[in-house]
DOBADREN-801687 format. One record per residue (C-alpha): residue in one letter; x negated, y, z negated. Coordinates in steps of 0.5 Angstrom, whole numbers. Each point is the difference from the previous one (the first is absolute). Example, Ala and Ser with C-alpha at 12.3 -4.5 7.8 and 13.67 -1.06 7.14 Angstrom:
BEGIN
+------+-------+-------+-------+
! kedo !    px !    py !    pz !
+------+-------+-------+-------+
!    A !   -25 !    -9 !   -16 !
!    S !    -2 !     7 !     2 !
+------+-------+-------+-------+
This chain:
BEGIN
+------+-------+-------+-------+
! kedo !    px !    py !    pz !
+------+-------+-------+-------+
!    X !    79 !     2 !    50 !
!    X !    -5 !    -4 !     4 !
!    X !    -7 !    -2 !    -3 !
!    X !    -5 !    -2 !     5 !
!    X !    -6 !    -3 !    -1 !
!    X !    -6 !     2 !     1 !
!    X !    -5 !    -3 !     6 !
!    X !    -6 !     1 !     4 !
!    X !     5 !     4 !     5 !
!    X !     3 !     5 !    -5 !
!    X !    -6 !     2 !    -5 !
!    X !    -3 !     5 !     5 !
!    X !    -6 !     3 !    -5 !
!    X !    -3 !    -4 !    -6 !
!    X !     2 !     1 !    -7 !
!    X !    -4 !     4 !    -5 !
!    X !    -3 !    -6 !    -3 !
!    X !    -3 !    -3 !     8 !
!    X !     6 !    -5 !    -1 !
!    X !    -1 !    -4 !     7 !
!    X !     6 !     0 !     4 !
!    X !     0 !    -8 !    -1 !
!    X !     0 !     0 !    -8 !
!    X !     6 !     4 !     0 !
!    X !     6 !    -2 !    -4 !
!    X !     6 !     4 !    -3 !
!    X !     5 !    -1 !    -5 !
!    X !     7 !     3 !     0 !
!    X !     3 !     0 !    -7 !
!    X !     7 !     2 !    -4 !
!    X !    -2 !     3 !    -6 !
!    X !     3 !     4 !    -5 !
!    X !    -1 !     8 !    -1 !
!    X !    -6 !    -2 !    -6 !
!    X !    -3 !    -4 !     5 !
!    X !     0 !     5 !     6 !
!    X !    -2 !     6 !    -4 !
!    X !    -6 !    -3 !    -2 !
!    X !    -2 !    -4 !     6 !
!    X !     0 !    -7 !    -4 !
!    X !     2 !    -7 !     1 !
!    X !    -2 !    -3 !    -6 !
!    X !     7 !    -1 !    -3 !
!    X !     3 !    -5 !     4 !
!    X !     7 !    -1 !    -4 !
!    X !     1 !     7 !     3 !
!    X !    -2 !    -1 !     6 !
!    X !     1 !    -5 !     7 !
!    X !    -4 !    -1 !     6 !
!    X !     4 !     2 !     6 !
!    X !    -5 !    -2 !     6 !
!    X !    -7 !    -3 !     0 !
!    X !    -4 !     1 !     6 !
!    X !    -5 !    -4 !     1 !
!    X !    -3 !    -2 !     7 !
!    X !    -2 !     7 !     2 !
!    X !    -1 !    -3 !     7 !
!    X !     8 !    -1 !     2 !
!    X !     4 !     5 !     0 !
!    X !     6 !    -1 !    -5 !
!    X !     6 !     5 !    -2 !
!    X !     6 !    -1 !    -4 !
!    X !     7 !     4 !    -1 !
!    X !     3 !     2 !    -7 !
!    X !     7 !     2 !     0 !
!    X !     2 !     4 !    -6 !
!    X !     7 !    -2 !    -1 !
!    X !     4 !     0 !    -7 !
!    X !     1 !    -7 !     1 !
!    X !    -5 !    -6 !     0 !
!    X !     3 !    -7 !     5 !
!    X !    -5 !    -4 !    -4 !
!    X !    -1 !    -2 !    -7 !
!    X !    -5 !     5 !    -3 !
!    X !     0 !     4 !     6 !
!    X !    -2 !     7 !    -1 !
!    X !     6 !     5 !     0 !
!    X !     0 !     8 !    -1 !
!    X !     5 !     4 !    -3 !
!    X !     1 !     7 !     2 !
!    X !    -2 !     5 !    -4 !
!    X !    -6 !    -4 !    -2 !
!    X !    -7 !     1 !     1 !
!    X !    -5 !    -6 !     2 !
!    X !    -7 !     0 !     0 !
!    X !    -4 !    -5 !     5 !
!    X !    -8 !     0 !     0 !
!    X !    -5 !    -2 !     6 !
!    X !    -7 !    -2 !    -3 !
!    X !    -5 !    -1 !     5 !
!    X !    -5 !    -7 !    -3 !
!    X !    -6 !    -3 !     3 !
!    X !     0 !    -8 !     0 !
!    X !    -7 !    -3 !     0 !
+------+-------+-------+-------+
């Protein structure tokens, strides 16, 4: 899975909320089901933050690979069979 990071190049329209381009910043969170069916981050010993973009004027990705097996202590790993949630949350930095 690739996570790209909103910039000025890639946000075409503005948002509902008349976000400038330049104060966008998104989130990429791991969560379980509770969290993804109700679209809340509050409970952050169920949750882990993936990726946090925040400089909308560079571009910036990043790859995730769904393996079964983690290479490095505290790694994510993903078993077959299993389902996983995950949560992109657009914020505005003053």
């Amino acid at each position: 899975m690739s996570f790209v990071c909103p910039n000025e190049a890639t946000v075409i329209e503005a948002d509902e909320h008349n976000t400038p381009k330049e104060q966008l910043y998104e989130n990429l969170w791991f969560v379980d089901k509770a969290s993804y069916d109700s679209c809340n981050i509050k409970n952050l010993q169920m949750v882990k933050l993936l990726k946090q973009c925040k400089d909308p004027s560079s571009l910036v990705f990043q790859s995730f690979v769904f393996n079964q097996y983690s290479p490095v202590s505290g790694g994510l790993q993903f078993n077959p069979g299993n389902n996983y949630y995950f949560i992109g949350k657009c914020i505005v930095l003053d």
